[in-house]
SERO-4910 file (N, C-alpha, C, O; in steps of 0.05 Angstrom, whole numbers):
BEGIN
 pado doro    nc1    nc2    nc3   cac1   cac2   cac3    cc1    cc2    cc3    oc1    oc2    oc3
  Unk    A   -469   4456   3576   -488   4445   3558   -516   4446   3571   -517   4432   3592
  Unk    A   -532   4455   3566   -560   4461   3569   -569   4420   3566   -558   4400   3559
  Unk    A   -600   4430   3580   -615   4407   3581   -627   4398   3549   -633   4375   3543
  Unk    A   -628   4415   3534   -649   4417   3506   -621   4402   3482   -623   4385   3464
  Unk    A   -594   4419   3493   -579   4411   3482   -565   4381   3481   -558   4375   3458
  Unk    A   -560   4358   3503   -560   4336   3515   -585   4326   3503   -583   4302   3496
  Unk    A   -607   4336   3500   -627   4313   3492   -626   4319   3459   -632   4300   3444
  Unk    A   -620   4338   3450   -606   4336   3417   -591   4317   3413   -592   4296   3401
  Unk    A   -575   4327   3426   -538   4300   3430   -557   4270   3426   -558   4258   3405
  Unk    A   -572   4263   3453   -578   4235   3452   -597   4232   3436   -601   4207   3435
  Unk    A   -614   4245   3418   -624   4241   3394   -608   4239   3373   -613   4218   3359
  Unk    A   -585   4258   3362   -562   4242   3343   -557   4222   3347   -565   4205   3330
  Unk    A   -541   4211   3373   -524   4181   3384   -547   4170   3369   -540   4164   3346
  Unk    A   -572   4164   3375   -592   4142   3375   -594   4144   3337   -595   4124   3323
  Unk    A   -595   4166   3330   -597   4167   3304   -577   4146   3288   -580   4128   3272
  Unk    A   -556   4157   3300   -526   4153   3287   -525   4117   3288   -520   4104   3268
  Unk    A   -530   4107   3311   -530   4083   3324   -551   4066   3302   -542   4048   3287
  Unk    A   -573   4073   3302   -590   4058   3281   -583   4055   3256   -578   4033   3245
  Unk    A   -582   4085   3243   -565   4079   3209   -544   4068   3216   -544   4050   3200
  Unk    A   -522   4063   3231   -501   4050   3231   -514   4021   3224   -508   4015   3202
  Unk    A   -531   4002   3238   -547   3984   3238   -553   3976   3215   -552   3953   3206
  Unk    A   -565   4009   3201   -590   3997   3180   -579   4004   3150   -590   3995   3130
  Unk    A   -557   4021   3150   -552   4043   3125   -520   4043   3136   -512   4064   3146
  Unk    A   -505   4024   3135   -473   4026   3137   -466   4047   3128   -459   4065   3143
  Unk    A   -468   4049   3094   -455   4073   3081   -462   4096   3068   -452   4109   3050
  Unk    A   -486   4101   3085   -487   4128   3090   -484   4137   3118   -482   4161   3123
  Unk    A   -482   4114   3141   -459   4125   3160   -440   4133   3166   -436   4150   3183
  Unk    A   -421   4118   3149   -406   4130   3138   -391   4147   3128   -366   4151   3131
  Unk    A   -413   4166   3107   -417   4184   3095   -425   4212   3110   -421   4235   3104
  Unk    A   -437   4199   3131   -451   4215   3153   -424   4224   3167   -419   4248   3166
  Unk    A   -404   4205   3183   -392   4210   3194   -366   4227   3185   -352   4242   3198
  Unk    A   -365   4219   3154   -337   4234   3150   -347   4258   3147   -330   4275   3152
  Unk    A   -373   4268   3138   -391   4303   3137   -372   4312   3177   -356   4328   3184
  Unk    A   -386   4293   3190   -384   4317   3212   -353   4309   3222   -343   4326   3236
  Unk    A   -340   4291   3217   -310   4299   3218   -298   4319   3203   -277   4328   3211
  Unk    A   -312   4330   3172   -311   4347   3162   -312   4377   3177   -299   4398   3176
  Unk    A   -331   4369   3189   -338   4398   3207   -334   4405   3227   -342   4425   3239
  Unk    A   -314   4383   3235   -305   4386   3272   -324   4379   3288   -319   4384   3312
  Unk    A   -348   4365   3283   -366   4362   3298   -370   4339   3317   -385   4319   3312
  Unk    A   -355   4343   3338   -347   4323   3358   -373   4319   3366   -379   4295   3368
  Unk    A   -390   4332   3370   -417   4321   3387   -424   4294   3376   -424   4272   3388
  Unk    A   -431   4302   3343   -450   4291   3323   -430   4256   3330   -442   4235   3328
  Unk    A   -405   4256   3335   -391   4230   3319   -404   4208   3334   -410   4214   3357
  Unk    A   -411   4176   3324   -417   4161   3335   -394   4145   3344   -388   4123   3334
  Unk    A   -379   4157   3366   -352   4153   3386   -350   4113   3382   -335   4102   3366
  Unk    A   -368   4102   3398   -362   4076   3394   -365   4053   3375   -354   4031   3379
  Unk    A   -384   4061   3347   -379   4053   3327   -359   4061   3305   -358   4047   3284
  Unk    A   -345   4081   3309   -332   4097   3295   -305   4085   3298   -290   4079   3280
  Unk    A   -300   4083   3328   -271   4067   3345   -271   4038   3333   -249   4030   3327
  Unk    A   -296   4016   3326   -294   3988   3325   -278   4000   3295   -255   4000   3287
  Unk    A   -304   4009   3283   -291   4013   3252   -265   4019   3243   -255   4010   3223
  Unk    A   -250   4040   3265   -225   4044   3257   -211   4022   3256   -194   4019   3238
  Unk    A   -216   3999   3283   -197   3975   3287   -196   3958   3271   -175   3946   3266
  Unk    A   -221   3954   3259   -229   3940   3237   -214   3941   3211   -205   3925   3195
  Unk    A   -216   3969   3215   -202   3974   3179   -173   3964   3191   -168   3950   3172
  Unk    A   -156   3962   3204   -133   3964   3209   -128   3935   3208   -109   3925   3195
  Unk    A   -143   3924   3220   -147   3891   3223   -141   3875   3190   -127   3858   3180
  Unk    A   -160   3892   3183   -166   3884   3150   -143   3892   3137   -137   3874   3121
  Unk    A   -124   3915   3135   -104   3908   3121    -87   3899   3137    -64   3907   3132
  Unk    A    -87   3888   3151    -63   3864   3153    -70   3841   3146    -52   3829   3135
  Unk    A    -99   3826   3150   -110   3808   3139    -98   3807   3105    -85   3787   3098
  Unk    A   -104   3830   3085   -109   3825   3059    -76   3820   3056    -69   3800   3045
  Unk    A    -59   3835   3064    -27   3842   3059    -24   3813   3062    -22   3799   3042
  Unk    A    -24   3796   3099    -20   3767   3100    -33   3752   3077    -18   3735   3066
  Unk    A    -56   3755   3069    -72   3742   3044    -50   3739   3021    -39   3718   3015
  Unk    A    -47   3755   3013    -26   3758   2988     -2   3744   2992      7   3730   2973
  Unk    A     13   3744   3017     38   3735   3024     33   3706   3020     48   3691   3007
  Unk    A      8   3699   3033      6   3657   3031      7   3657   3013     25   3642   3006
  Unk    A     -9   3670   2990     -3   3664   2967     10   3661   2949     10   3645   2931
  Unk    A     24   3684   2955     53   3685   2939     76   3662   2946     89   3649   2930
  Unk    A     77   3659   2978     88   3634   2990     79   3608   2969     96   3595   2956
  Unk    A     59   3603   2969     39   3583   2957     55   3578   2932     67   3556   2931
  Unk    A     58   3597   2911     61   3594   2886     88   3590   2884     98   3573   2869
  Unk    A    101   3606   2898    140   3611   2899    141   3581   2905    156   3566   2892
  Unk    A    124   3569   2928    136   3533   2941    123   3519   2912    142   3506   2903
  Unk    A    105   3517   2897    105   3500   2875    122   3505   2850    134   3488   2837
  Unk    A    118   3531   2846    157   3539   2824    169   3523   2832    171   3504   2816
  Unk    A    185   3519   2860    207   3518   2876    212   3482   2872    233   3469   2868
  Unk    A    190   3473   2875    188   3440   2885    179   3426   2864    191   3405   2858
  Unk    A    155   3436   2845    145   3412   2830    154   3417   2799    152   3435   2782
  Unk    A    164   3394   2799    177   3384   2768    145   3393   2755    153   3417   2752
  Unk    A    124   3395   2747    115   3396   2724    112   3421   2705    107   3443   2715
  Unk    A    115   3420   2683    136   3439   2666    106   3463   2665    103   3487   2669
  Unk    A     85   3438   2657     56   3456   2645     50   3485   2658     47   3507   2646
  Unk    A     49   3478   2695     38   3505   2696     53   3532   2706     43   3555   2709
  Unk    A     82   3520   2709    103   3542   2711     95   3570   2708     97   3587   2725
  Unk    A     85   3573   2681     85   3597   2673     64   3614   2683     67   3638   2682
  Unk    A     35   3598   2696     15   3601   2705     24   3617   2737     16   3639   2744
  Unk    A     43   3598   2753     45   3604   2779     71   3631   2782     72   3644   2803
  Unk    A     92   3638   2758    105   3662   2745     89   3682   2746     92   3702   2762
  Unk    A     69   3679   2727     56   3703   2724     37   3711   2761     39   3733   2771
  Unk    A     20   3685   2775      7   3687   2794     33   3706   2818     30   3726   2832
  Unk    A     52   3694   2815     72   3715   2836     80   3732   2834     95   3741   2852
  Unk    A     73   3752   2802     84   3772   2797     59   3791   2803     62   3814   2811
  Unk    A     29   3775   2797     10   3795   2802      8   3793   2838      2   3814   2848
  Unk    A     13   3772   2856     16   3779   2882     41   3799   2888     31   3821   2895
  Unk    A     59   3800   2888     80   3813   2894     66   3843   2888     69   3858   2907
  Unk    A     49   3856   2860     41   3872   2849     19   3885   2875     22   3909   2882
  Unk    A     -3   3866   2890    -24   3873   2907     -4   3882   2933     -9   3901   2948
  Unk    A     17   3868   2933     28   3865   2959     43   3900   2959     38   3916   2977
  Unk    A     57   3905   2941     65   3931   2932     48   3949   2938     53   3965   2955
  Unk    A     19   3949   2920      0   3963   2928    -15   3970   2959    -30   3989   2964
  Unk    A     -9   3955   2972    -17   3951   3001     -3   3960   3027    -13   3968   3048
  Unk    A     23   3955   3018     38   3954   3036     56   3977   3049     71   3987   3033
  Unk    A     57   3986   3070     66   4012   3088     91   4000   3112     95   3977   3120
  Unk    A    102   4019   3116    123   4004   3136    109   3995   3159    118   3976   3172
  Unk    A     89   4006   3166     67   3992   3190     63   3968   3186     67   3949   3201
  Unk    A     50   3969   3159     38   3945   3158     63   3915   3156     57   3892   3160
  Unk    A     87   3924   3151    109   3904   3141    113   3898   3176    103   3876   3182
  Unk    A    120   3908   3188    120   3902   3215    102   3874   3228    108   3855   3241
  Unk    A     82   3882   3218     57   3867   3229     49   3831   3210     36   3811   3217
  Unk    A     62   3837   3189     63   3808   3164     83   3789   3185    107   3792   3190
  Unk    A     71   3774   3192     86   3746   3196     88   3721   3178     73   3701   3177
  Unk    A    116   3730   3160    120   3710   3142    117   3674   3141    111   3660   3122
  Unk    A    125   3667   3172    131   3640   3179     93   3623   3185     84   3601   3179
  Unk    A     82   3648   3200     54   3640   3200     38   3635   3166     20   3618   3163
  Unk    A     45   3645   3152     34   3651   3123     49   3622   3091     43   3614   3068
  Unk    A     76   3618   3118     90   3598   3099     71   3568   3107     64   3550   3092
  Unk    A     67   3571   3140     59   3543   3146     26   3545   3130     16   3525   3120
  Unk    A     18   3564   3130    -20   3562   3115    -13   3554   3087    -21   3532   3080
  Unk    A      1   3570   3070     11   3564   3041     24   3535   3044      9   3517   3037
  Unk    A     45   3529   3051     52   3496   3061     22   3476   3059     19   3457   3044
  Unk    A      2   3486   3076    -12   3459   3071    -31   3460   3050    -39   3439   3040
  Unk    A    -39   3486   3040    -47   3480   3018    -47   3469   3001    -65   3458   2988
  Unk    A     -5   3470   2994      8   3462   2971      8   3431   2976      1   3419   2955
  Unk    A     13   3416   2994     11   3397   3011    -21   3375   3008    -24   3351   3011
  Unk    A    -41   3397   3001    -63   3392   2997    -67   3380   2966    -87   3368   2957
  Unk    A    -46   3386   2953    -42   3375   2918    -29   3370   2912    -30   3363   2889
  Unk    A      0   3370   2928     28   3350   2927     41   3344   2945     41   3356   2966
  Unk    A     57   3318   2939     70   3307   2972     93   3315   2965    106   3300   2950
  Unk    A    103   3336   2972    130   3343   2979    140   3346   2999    128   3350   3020
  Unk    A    162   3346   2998    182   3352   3036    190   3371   3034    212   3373   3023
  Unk    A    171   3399   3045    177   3416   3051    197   3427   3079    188   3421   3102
  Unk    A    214   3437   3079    223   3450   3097    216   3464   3125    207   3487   3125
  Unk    A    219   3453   3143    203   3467   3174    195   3491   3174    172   3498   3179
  Unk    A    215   3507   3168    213   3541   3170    212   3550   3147    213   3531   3131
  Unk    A    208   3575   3135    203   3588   3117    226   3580   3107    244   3577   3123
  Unk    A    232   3575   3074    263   3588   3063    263   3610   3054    283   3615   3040
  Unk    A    239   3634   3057    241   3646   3040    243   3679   3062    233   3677   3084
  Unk    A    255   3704   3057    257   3724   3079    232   3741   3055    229   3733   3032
  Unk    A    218   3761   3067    201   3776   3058    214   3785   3031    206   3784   3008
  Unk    A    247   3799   3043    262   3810   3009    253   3786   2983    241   3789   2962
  Unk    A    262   3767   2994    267   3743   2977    240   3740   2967    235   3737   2943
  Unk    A    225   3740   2984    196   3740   2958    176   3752   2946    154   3747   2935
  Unk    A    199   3782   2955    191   3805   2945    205   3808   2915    197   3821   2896
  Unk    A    229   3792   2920    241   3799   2889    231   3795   2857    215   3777   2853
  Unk    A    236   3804   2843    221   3804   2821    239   3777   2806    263   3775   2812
  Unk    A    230   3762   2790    244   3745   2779    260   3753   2751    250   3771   2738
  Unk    A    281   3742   2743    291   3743   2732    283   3734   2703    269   3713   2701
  Unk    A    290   3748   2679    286   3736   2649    292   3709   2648    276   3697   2633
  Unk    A    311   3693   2659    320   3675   2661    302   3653   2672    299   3631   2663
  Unk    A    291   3664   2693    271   3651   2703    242   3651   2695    226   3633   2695
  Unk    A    242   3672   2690    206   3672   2665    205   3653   2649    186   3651   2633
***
């Protein structure tokens, strides 16, 4: 690599580095062009690496999201006598189960820790009824993955 060439290079980095800063998504946009093109020089290597971790971070975040919630709704079905909003927290676990479907990869199932997601959903529910919930989860991922029954609608 020539001298003229290295000071191109460190004029991209610096380029790349600022719109990253100032213009996310046309960095973005920037970056997937020269992954487009094989253009290893151009890539901004260490913002490029956070972002990958990031995104990875984030779906496991949203997948766990869905699971408390679904936890959430399955423990007030499960526990509270009142008849009214049954049908409210039915439908709420059919459209979680639905995101969770949408989301979900055998990677990502690996990485869902159900028992962490039961105790967050636990105090929520906990937060608007006194029930005696159970220490550990009762519920296995199948189990509240399953679709409910006519019977149960």
């Amino acid at each position: 690599m020539t001298a003229i060439d290295r000071i191109k290079q460190n004029h991209n980095t610096i380029n790349m580095n600022n719109l990253y800063e100032t213009d996310f998504l046309e960095w973005t946009i920037q970056q997937a062009k020269v992954l487009s093109e094989h253009n290893i020089q151009a890539l901004d290597w260490d913002n490029l690496k956070e972002e990958i971790e990031d995104l990875g971070k984030e779906q496991i975040h949203a997948v766990s999201s869905w699971v408390k919630r679904l936890i959430e709704h399955k423990l007030k079905l499960d526990y509270c006598p009142d008849s009214y909003p049954r049908n409210h927290w039915k439908r709420e676990i059919n459209n979680f189960q639905d995101e969770i479907e949408r989301r979900l990869t055998k990677t990502l199932l690996n990485k869902i820790d159900v028992h962490k997601e039961y105790e967050r959903a636990k105090r929520l529910v906990l937060s608007e009824y006194n029930f005696n919930f159970p220490d550990k989860c009762p519920y296995t991922f199948e189990e509240l993955m399953t679709r409910l029954t006519d019977d149960e609608r």
